[in-house]
N, C-alpha and C positions, 0 to 999 in steps of 0.2 A: 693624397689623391687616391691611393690603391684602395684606402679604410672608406674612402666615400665609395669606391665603384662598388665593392664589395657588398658594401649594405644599401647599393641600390639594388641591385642585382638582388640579395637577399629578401627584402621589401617589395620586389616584384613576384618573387617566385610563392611569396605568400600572398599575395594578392591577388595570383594568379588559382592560387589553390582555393580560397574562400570562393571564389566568384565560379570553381568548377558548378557547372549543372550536377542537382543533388543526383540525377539518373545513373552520373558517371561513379557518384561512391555509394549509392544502393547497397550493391553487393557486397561491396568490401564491408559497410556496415553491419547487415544480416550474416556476416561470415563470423563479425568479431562478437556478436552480442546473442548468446545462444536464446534459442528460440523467439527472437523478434521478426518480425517479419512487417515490410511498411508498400502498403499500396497507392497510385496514384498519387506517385511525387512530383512535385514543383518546385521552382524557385533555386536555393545555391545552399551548400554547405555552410553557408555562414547565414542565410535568413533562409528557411524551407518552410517547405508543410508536405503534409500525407492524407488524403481524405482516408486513410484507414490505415491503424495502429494496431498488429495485432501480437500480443505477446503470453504465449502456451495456446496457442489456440484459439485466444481471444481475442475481439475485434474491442476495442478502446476504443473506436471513434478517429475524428478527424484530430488531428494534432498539428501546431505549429511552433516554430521556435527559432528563437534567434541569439548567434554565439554569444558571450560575454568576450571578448579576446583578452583583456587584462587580467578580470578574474581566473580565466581560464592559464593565463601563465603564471600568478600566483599559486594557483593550486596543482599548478603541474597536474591538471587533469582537464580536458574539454568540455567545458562548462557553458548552459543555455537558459536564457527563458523560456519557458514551454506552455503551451495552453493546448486542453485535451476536452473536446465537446462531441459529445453524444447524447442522446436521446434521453438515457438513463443515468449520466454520466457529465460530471464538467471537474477540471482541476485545471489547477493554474501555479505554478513555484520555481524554484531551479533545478535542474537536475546538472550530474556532471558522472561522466566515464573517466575512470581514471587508469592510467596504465595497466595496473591489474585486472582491468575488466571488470572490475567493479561500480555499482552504479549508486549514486549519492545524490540525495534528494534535501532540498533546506527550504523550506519558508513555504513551502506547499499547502495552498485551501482545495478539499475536494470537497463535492457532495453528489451523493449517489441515490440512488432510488431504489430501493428492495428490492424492485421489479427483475434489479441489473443480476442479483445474487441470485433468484428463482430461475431465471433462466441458465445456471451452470450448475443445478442439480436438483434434482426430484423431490429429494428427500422430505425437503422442510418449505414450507411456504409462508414467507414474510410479508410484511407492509409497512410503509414508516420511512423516512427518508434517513438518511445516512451520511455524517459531516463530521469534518473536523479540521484539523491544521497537524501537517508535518514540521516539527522543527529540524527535526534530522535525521535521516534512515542511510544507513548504508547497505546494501542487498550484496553478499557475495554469494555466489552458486553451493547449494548443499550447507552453508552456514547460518545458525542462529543470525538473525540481523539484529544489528542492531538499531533500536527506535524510539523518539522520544517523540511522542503524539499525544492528541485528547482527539476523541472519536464522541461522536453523539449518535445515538440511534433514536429521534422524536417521534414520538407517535409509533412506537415500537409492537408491533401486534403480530400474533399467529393465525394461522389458517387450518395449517398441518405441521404435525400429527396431532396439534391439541390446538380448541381455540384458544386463546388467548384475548385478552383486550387491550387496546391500545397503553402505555407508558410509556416513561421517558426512557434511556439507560443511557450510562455513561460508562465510558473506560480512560482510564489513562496509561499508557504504555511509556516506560522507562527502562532502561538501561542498566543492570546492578553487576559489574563485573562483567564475566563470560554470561550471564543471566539475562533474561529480559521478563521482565517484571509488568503484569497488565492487572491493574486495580478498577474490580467495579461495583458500580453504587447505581440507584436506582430513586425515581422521585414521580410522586403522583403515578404509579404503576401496581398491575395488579399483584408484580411479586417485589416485597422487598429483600432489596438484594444488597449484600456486604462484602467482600473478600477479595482474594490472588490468584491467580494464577500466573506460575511459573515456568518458563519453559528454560532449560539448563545447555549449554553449547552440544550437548549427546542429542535434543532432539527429544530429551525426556520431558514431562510435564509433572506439575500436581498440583491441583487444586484446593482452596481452604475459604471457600465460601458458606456463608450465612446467610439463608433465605427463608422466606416468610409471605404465606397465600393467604387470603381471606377465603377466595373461593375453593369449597371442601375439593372439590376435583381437583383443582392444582394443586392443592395442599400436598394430595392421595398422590398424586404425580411425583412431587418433590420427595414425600417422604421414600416414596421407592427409590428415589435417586441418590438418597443419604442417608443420617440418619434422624431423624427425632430428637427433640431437646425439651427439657422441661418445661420452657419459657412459650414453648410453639414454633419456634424458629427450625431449621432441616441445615444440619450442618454437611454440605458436601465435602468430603474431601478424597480424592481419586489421584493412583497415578497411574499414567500410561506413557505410549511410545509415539508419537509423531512420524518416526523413520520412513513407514511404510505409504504414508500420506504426499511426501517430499517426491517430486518430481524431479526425475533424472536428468 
């Protein structure tokens, strides 16, 4: 009789916490998940939404999601379906927070609009839509993540600093040890493109790509950017530091 009142009592006291209005764990949310920030909340901790996700500063869009609770005591972490739609912006997969603070993403489709990257920096000006599938990322703070994705960038073209014309490019990102491993290739585009790039748990990278322009100005472009190969090809190969790029 005690083992039944017990786990009724216990089965209430979660039922009572799912059904908390999402306004009431807000905070405690934005406190444990550095730089998130969620506006215009509705609904419960166990089914919500936000008309605005913003995370480093950035506004994602509206977001919704609803817990897994079994999943989520499988993986001893609080696990969700989520869907994220903006203007520029649609993604839909699981995400899950797990005691560490760490955030873990599985079975995730986005697709992004170039438009979405021009507008978080000057520098370079895109066009071309931007897709793929996460099979599995885990993001912990100041850490190489690791990630197993295919990314597509269709209809791939520049504006600035050079034009460029539309192509296709592909990446695939993998996981190789402490390493994260991003392979890419290129099809029906105006540069053929071959090679890695590696980024190492320090935050270091290097490059070992093979590319190839028809048009003499891209050619002239690429070849300053590596070196010249007999064949015609511009073999890049660069290393540098990420460190200072990583936001604190």
């Amino acid at each position: 009789m005690k083992k039944i009142i017990f786990l009724g009592i216990i089965s209430f006291l979660l039922a009572a916490i799912w059904q908390l209005p999402l306004s009431f764990a807000k905070p405690y949310v934005e406190q444990n998940i550095k730089n998130l920030k969620l506006d215009g909340v509705s609904g419960t901790i166990w089914q919500g939404e936000a008309q605005n996700l913003n995370i480093q500063d950035t506004n994602l869009g509206k977001v919704k999601w609803r817990v897994q609770p079994l999943q989520s005591l499988l993986s001893l972490s609080l696990k969700s379906s989520f869907n994220i739609k903006s203007p520029d912006l649609s993604a839909n997969g699981v995400a899950a927070l797990t005691p560490a603070k760490n955030i873990i993403l599985n079975d995730t489709l986005f697709d992004l609009d170039s438009n979405y990257i021009n507008k978080l920096q000057a520098n370079v000006q895109l066009s071309g839509d931007i897709n793929g599938s996460i099979k599995y990322a885990e993001i912990e703070q100041q850490k190489v993540p690791h990630i197993d994705a295919v990314i597509n960038w269709k209809g791939g073209a520049l504006q600035k600093p050079i034009i460029l014309e539309p192509g296709d490019y592909h990446a695939v990102v993998k996981p190789e040890s402490d390493n994260l491993n991003i392979k890419l290739t290129s099809s029906e585009a105006p540069i053929e493109l071959n090679g890695d790039i590696v980024v190492n748990k320090e935050w270091l990278f290097e490059t070992n790509i093979s590319t190839k322009a028809k048009k003499p100005s891209v050619r002239a472009m690429l070849n300053l950017a590596g070196k010249p190969q007999k064949d015609g090809t511009t073999l890049i190969k660069h290393k540098g530091d990420l460190k200072p790029f990583i936001i604190k």
